[in-house]
C-alpha positions in Angstrom: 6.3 -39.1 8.6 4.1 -40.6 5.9 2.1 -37.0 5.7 5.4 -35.1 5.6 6.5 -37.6 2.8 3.4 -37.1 0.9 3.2 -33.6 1.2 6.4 -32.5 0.4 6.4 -33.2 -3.6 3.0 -32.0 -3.8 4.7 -28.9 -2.3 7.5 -28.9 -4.4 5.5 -29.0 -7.1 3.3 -26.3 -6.7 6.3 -24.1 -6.0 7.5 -24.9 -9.6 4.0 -23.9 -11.2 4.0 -20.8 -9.2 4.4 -17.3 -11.5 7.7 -16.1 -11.6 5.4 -12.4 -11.9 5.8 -12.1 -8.0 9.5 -13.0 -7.7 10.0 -10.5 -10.5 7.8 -8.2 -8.2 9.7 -8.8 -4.9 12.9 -8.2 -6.9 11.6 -4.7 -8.5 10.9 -3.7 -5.0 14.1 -4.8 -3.5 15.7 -2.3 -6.0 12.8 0.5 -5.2 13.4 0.6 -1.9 17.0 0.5 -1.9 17.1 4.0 -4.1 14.1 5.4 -1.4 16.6 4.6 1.2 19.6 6.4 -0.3 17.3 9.0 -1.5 15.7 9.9 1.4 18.7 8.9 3.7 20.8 12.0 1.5 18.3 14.6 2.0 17.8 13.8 5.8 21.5 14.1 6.2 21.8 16.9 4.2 19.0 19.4 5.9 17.0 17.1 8.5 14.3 20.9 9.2 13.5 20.0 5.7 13.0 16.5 5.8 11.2 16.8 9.0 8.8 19.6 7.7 7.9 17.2 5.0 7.0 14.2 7.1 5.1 16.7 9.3 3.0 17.7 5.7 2.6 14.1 5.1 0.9 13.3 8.7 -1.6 15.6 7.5 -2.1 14.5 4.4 -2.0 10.7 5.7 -4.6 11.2 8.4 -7.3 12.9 6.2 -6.5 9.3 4.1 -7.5 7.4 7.2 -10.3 9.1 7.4 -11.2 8.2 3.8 -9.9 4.9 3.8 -12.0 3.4 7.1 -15.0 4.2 4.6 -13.7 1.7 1.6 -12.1 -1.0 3.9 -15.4 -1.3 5.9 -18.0 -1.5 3.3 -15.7 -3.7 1.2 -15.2 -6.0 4.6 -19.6 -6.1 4.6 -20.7 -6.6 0.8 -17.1 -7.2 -0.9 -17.6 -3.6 -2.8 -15.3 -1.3 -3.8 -17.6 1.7 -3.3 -16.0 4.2 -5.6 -18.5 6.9 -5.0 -17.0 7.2 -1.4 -14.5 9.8 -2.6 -17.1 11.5 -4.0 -19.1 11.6 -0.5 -15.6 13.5 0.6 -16.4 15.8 -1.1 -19.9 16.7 -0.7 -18.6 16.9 2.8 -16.7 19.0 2.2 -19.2 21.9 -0.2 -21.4 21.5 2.9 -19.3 22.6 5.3 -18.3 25.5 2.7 -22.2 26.2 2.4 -23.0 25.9 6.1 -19.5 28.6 6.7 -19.7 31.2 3.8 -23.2 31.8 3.2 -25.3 30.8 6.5 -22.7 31.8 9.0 -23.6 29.3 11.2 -20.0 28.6 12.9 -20.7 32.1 15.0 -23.9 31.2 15.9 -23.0 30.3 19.7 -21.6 33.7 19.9 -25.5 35.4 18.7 -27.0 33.6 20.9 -24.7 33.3 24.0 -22.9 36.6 23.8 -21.1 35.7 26.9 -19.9 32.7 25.9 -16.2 32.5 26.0 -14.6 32.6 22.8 -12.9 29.4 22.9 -16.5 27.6 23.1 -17.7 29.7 20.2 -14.9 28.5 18.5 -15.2 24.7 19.1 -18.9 24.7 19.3 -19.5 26.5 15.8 -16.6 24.1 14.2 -18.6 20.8 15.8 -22.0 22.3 14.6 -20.2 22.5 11.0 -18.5 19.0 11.0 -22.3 17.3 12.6 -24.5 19.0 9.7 -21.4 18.1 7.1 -21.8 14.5 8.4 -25.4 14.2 8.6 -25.8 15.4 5.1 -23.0 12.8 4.1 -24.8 10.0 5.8 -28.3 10.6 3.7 -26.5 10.7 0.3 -24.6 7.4 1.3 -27.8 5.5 2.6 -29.9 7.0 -0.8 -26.9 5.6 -2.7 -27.0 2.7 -1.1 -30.6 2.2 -1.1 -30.8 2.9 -5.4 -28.1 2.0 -6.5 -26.4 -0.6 -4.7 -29.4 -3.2 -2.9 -31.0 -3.8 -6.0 -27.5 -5.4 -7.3 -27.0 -7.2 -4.0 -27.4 -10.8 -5.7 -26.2 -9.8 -9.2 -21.8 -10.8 -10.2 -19.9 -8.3 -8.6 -19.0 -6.4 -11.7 -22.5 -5.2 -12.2 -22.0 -3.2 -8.8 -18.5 -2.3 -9.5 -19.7 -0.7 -12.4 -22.5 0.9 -11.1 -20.3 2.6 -8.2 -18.0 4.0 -10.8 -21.2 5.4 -12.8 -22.4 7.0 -9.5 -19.0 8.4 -8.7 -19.0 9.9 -12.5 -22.8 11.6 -11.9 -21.9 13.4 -8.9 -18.6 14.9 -10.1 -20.4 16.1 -12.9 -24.1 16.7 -11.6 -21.7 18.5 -9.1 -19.8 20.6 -11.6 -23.1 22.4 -13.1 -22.9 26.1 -12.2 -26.5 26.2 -10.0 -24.7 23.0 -8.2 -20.9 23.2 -6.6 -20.0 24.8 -10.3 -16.4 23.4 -11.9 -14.1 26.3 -10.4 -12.4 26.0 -7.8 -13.6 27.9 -4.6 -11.6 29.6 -2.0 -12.5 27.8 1.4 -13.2 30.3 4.6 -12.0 28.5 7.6 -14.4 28.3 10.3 -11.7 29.6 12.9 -8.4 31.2 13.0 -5.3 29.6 12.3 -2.9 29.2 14.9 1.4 28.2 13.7 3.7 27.5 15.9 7.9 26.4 14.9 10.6 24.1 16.5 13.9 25.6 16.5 16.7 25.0 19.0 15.3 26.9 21.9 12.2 25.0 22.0 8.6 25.5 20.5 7.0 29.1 20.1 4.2 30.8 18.3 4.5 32.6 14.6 3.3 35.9 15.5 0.7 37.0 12.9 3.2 39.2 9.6 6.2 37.5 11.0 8.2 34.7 9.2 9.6 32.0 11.4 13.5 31.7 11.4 15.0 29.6 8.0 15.2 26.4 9.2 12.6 26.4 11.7 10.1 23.2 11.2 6.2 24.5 11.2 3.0 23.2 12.2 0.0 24.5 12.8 -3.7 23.8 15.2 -5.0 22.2 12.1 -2.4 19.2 12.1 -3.0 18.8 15.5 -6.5 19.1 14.9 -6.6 16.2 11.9 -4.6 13.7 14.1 -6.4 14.3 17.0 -9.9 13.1 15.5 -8.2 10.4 13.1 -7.2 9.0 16.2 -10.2 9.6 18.1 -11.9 8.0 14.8 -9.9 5.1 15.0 -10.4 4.0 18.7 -14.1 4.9 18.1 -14.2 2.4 15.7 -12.2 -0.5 16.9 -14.8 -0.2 20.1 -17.8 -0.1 17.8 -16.7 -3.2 16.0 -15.1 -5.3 18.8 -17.7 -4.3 21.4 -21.1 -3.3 20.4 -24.2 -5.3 19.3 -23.5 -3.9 16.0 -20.4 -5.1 15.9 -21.1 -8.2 16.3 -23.9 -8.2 13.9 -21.4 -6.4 10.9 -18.6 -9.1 11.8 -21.3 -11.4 11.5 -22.3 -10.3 8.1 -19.1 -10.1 6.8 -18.5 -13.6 7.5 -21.4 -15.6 6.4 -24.8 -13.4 5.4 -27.0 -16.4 5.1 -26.4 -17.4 8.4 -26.4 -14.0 10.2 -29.6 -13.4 8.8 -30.8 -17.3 10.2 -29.3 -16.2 13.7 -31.8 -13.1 13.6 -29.4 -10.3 12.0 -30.8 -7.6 10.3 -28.7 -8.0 7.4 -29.7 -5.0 5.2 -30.0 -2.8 8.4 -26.4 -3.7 9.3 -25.0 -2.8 5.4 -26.9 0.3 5.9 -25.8 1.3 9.0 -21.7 0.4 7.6 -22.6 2.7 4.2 -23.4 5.5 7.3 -21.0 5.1 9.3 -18.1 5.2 5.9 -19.7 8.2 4.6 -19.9 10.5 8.2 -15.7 9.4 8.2 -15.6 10.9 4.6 -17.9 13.9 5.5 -15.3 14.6 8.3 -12.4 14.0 6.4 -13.8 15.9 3.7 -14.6 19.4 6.1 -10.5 18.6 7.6 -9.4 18.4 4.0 -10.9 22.1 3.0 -9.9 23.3 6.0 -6.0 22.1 5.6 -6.2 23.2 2.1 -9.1 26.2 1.8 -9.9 25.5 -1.7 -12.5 23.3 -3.0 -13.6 21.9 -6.6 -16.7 19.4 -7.6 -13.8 17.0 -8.5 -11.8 17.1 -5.1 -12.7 13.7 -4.5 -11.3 12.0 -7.1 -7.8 11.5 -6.5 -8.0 11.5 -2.5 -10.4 8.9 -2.8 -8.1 6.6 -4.8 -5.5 7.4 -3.1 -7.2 6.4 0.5 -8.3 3.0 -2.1 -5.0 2.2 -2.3 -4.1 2.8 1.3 -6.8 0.4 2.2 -5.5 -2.3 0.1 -2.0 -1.2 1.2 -2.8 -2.0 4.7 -4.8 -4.7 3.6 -8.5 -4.1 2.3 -11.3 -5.2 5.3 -8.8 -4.5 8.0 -9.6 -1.3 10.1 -6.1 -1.0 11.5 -4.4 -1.8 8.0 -6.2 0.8 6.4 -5.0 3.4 9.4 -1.5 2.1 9.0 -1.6 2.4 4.9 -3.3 5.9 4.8 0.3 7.2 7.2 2.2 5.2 4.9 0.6 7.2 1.7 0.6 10.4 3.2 4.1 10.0 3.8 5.1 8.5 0.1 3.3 11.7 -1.7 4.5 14.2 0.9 8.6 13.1 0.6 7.9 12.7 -3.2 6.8 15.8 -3.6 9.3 17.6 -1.6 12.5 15.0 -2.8 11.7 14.5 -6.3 8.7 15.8 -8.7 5.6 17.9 -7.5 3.8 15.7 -10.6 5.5 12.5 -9.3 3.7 11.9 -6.3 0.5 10.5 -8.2 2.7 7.9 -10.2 4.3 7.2 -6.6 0.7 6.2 -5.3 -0.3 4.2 -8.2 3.2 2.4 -8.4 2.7 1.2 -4.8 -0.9 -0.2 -5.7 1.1 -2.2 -8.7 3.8 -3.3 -6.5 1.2 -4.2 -3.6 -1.1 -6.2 -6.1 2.6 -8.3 -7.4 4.0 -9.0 -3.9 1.6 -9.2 -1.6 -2.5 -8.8 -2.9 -3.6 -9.1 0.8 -1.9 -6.5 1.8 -0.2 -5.5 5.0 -2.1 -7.0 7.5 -4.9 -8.6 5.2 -5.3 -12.6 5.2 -5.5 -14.9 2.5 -9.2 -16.0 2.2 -9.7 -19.5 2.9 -10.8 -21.8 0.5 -14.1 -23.4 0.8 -14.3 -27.4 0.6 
């Protein structure tokens, strides 16, 4: 009774000193969701094929975020960066895969050299042998970057390698944009394999014929949606195992918590910040090859705004949290898709950088993020 008694003025007090900022916040937000909700309530009542065909866009788009956004939360959950180059490493991903498709030809190389292969296996196996050499080529820009820019800043304030991330982000947009580089057009993107659409109507589920139009208000989707979710899943469980129930994982939960000691208890501390900058960018070289493929066109500065937008779905969900930064990136996706289709085409980037605002007033950890704990 006597704690109870002494804590609860101490309590009462701190609630006085606390910023109104955040009530304001929570208040704002109250009245932003309240018009979503009558917005987007009216247009699903109004023509639900619509409405569905844009959440259906925004699974796509929100899954090639997750992809991106794994990257961010689990470097910042190692060295407490925000690694702004990692949009950039999207999109070197992503030229790769164009370079590896349009002038080496390499997604039909199981059919050269197996001629009998069946045509399905040509398919997967020349769109893996893309995504692998895409990822590999991802994962030795990330380490270099890692290795130059970012270890020799290890010890130094924190806005020393803030800065320095957004000065290597800056050099390889524009190092990208010289014409013997990527060049600053934007490049039509050959798919390494066909397209396949199918649409929902009434009777069921059935295939768009290739020069036919499905009916009016049929909802579409294509192999490349299933495609994207599939391996964002796939991604997802991959990592949650790697983390929870490898050596590894041990060793980067370890360093995330306390370096000093994980390096007294034997961990390799660089190797295991080395191995997390690897493992980020081959998520973004994937992402980065799905992107180009769901979109087939490319530009040097592709990354930019997919890259803060998966930023802000990591923080969303809750920045150092794998499964916040999954949840966040669905949440986005499906914020700039229904934006897009319900309101304003320009819209939907002031939509995504609203919700950073409004996650930074009401709740700075984010959606499944913890308050740190303050050290005695």
């Amino acid at each position: 009774m006597q704690q109870n008694a002494i804590s609860q003025p101490v309590n009462t007090e701190i609630r006085k000193h606390q910023p109104p900022l955040k009530w304001v916040g929570q208040v704002f937000l109250g009245f932003i969701a309240l018009g979503a909700i009558y917005i987007l309530g009216k247009n699903l009542i109004e023509g639900p094929e619509i409405f569905a065909q844009f959440v259906i866009s925004g699974l796509q788009l929100g899954f090639v975020y997750a992809l991106i956004a794994l990257g961010y939360t689990m470097v910042y959950g190692i060295v407490k960066l925000i690694n702004f180059a990692h949009g950039d490493v999207f999109m070197v991903g992503a030229f790769t895969s164009y370079y590896v498709v349009e002038k080496f030809n390499l997604h039909i190389w199981p059919a050269a050299v197996f001629p009998d292969l069946n045509e399905v296996l040509v398919v997967v196996i020349g769109t893996t042998t893309v995504i692998l050499l895409s990822i590999i080529i991802c994962v030795l820009l990330a380490v270099t970057i890692e290795k130059v820019a970012y270890k020799p800043l290890r010890n130094a304030p924190r806005i020393a390698a803030l800065i320095t991330a957004i000065g290597v982000s800056f050099f390889l947009e524009y190092f990208g944009a010289l014409n013997f580089v990527f060049s600053p057009r934007f490049i039509p993107y050959k798919r390494p394999f066909e397209v396949v659409a199918w649409y929902i109507d009434g009777t069921g589920i059935h295939q768009i014929i290739q020069g036919t139009q499905p009916p009016a208000n049929a909802i579409t989707f294509s192999n490349i949606l299933i495609i994207i979710m599939v391996v964002s899943i796939l991604v997802q469980i991959f990592l949650q195992f790697l983390v929870k129930k490898t050596k590894m994982g041990v060793a980067m939960r370890a360093t995330s918590f306390d370096k000093p000691t994980a390096r007294l208890m034997g961990i390799n501390v660089d190797q295991v910040i080395s191995f997390t900058f690897a493992i980020g960018a081959a998520f973004a070289g994937l992402g980065g090859v799905l992107y180009a493929i769901a979109y087939s066109s490319i530009n040097s500065q592709m990354g930019i705004l997919p890259g803060l937008k998966a930023f802000i779905a990591a923080v969303l969900g809750g920045i150092g949290s794998i499964p916040g930064a999954f949840v966040g990136a669905l949440i986005m996706g499906q914020a700039e898709a229904l934006t897009m289709g319900f309101i304003s085409t320009p819209m939907r980037d002031a939509v995504a950088f609203a919700i950073l605002i409004l996650v930074l007033l009401v709740r700075p950890t984010g959606i499944f993020g913890e308050p740190e704990a303050e050290k005695a």
